[in-house]
Backbone as a ProteinNet text record, in pm:
[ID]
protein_1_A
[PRIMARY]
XXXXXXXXXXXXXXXXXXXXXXXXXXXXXXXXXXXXXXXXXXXXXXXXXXXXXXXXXXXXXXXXXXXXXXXXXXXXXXXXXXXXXXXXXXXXXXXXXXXXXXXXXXXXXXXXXXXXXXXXXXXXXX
[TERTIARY]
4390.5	4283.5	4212.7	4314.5	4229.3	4133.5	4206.3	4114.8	3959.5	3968.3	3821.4	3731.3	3816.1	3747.6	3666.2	3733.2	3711	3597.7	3614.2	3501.4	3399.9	3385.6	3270.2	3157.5	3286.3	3188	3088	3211.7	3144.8	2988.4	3031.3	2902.9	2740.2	2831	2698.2	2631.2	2739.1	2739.4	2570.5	2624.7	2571.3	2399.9	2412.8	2317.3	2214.4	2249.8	2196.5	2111.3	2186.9	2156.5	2017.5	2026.2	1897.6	1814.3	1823.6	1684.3	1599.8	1675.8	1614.5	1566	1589	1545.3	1421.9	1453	1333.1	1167.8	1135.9	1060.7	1054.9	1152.1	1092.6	1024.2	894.5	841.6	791.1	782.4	737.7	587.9	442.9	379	314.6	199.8	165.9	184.8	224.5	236.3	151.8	37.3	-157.2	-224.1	-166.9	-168.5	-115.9	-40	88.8	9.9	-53.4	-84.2	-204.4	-216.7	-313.7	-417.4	-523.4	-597.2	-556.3	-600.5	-648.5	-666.2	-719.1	-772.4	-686	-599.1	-523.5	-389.1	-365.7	-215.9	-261.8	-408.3	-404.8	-422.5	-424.7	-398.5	-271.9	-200.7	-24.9	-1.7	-29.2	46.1	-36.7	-170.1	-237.6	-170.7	-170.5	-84.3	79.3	137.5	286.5	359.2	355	444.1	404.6	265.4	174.7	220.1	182.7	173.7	13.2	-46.2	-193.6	-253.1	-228.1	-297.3	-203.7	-132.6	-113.1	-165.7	-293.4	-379.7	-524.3	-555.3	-660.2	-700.2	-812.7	-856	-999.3	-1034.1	-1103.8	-1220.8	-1263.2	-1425.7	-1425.4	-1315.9	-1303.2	-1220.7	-1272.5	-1134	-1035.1	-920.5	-834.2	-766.3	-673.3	-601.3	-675.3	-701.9	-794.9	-915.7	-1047.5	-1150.6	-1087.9	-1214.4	-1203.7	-1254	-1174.6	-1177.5	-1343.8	-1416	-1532.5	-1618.4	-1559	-1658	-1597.2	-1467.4	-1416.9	-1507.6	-1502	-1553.9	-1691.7	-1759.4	-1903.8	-1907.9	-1848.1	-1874.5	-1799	-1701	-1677	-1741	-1820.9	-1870.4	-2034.3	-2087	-2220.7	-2204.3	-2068.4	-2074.5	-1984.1	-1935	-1883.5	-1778.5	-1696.6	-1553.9	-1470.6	-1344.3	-1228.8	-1083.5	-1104	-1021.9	-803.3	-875.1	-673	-668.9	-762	-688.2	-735.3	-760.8	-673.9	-579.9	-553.8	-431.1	-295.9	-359.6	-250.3	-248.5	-340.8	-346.6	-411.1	-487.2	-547.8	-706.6	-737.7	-898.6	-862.2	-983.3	-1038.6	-1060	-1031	-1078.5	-1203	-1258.5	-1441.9	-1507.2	-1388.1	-1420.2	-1428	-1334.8	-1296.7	-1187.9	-1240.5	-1166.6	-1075.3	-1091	-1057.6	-850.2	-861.8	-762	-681.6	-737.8	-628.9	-464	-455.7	-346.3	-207.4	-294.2	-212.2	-227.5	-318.2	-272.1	-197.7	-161.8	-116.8	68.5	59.7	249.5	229.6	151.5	114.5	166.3	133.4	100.3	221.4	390.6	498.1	505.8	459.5	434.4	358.6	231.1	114	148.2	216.2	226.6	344	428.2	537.9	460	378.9	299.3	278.4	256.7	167.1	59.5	1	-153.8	-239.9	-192.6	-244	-173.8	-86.3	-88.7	-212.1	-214.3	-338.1	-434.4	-492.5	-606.1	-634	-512.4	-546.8	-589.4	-513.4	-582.6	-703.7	-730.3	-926.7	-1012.1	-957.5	-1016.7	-1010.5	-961.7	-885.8	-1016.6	-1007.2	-1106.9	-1242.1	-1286.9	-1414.5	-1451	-1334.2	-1391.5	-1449.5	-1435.9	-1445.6	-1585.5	-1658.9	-1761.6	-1928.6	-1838.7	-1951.2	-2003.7
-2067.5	-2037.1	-1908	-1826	-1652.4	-1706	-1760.3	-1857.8	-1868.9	-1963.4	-2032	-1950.6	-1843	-1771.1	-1606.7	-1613.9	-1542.5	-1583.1	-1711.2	-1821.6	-1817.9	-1843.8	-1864.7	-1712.5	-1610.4	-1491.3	-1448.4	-1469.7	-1439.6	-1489.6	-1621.9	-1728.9	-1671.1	-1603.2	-1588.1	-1415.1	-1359.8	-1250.3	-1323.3	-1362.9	-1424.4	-1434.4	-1571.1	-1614.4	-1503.4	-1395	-1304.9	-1230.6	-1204.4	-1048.4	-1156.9	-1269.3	-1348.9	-1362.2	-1382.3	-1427.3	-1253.8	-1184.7	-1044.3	-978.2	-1055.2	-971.9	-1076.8	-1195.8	-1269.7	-1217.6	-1188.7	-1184.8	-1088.8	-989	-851.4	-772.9	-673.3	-570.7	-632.7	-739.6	-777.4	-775.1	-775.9	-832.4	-946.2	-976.4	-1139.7	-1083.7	-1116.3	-1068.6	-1044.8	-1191	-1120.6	-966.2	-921.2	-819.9	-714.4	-733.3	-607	-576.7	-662.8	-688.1	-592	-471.6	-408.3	-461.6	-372.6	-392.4	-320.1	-420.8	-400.6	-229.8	-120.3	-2.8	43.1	52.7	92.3	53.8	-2.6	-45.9	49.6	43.7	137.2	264.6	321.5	453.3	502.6	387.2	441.2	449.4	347.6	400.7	522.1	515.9	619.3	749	767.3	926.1	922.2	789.6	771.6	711.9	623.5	526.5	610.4	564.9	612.7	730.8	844.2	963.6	1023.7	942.5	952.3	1077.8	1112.8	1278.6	1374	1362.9	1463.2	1550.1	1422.2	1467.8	1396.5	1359.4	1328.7	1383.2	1377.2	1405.8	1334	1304.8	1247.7	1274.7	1377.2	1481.4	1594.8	1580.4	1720.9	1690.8	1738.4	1747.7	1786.5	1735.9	1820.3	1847.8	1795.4	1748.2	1607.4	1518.7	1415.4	1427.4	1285.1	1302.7	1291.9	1316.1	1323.2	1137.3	1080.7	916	895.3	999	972.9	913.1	1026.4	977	863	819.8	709.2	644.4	601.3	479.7	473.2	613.7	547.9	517.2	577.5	508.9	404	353.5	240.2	132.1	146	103.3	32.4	169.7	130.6	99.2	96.4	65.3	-89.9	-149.4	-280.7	-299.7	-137.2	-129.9	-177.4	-232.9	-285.7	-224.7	-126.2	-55.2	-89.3	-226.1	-290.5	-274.9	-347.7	-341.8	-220.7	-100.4	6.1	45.2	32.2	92.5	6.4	-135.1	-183.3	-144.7	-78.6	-26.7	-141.3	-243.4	-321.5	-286.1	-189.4	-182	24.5	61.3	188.8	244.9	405.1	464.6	471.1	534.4	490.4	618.9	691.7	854.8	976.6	957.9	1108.4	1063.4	974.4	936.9	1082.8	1215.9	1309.9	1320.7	1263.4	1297.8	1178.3	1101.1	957.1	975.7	1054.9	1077.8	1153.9	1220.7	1264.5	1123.6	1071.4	921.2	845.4	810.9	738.1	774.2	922.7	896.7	849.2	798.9	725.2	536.5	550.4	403.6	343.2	453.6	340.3	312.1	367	347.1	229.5	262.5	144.2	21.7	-3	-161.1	-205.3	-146.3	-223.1	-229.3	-204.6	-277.5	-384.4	-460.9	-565.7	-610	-672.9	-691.2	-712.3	-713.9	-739.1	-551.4	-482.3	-342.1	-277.2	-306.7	-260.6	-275.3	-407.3	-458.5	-360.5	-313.7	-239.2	-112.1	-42.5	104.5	117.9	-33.3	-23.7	-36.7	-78.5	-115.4	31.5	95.1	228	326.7	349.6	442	395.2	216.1	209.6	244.2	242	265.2	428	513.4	618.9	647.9	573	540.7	491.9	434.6	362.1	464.6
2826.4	2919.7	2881.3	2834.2	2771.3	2683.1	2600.6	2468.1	2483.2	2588.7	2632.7	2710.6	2793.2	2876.4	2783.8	2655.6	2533	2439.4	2429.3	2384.8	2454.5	2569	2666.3	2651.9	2715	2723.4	2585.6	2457.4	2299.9	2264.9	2353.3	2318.9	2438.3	2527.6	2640.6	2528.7	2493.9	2463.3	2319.9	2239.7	2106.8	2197.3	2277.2	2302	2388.3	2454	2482.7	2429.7	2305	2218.4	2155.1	2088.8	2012.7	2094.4	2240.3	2313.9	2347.6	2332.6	2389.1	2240.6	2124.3	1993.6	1980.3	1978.1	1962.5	2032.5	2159	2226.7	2297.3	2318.9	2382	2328.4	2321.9	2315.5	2145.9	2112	1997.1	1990.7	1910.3	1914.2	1800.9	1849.5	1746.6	1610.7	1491.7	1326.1	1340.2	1357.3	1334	1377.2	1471.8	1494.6	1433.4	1385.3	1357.9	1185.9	1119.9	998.3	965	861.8	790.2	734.2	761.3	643.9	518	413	257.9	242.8	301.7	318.9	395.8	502.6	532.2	477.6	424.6	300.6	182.1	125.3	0.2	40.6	163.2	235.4	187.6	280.9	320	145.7	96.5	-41.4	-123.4	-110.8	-182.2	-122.8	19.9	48.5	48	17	7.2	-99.2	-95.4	-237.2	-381.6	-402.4	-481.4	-517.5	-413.5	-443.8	-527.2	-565.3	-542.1	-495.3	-389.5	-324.1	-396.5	-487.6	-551.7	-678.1	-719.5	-841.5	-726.4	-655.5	-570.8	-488.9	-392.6	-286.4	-274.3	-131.8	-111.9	-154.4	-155.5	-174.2	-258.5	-321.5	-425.3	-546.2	-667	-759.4	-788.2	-823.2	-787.6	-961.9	-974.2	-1129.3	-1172	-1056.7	-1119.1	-1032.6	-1082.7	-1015	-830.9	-732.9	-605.1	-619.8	-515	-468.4	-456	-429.7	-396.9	-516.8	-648.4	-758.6	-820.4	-802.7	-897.9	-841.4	-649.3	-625.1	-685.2	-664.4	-719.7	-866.7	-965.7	-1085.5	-1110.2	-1092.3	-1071.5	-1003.8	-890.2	-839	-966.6	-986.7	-1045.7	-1198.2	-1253.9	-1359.7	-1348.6	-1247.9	-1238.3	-1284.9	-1302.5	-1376.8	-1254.8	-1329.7	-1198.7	-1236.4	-1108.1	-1082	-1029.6	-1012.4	-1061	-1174.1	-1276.6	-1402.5	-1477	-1408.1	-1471.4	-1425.9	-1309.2	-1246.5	-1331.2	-1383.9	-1455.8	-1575.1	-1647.2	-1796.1	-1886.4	-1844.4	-1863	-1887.4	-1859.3	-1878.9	-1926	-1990.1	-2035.6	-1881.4	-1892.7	-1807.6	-1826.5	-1650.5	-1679.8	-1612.8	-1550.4	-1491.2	-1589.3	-1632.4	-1683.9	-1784.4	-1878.9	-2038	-2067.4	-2039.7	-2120.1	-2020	-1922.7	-1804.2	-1844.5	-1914.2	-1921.5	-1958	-2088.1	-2078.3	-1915.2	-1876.2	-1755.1	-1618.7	-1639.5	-1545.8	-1583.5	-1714	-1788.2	-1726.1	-1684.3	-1616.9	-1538.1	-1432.8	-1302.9	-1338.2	-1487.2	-1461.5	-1428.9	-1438.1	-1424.3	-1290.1	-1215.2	-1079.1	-1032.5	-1067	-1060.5	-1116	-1209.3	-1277.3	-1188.3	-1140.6	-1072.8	-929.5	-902.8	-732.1	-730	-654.2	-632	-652.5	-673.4	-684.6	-562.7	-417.1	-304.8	-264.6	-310	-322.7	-400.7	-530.5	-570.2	-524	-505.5	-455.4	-317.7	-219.7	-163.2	-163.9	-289.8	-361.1	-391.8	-374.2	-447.8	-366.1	-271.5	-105.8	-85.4	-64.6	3.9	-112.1	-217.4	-298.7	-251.6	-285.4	-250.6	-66.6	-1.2	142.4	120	21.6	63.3	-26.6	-84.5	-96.5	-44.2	137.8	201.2	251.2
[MASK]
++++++++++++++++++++++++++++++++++++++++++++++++++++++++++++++++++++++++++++++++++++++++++++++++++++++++++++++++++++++++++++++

């Protein structure tokens, strides 16, 4: 009888703890989900580490986000595939070597990570 009465509670115990993780204080994914520009934020000031040779409006050790986006922008360069080492720099050819320690960073991202770093530079363009 301990047995079952051990059993029973375990099982109310179980079935408890899942219905209150499922659906309390949760909201819709759709919601919870970034933009493209705010993902290449968090990593541009975190993962990345990015603001440590960047800044938005100024130079720092590399160009400021402002001028990549525009020359990138007006010259139709694509800024994933340099971050993958796939394309020539198109800012400041003379700095490549000091991005170039960046890149072990940059090639192990994602490409919907990158794609957000480029979202994230060109927003700072509009």
């Amino acid at each position: 009888m301990k047995k079952a009465a051990l059993l029973v509670c375990l099982i109310l115990v179980i079935s408890c703890k899942k219905e209150s993780q499922e659906s309390f204080g949760q909201a819709n994914p759709v919601e919870m989900s970034e933009t493209p520009e705010q993902l290449g934020k968090s990593i541009f000031e975190g993962k990345g580490n990015c603001v440590a040779c960047h800044k938005i409006n100024e130079n720092l050790v590399g160009p400021s986000i402002q001028d990549i986006a525009k020359i990138y922008k007006s010259q139709n360069g694509d800024i994933v595939s340099f971050l993958k080492d796939d394309a020539k720099p198109l800012v400041d050819p003379s700095q490549y070597e000091v991005m170039k320690t960046s890149f072990a960073l940059t090639k192990a991202m994602s490409d919907e990570e990158l794609k957000g770093l480029e979202a994230y530079i060109y927003s700072a363009f509009k």
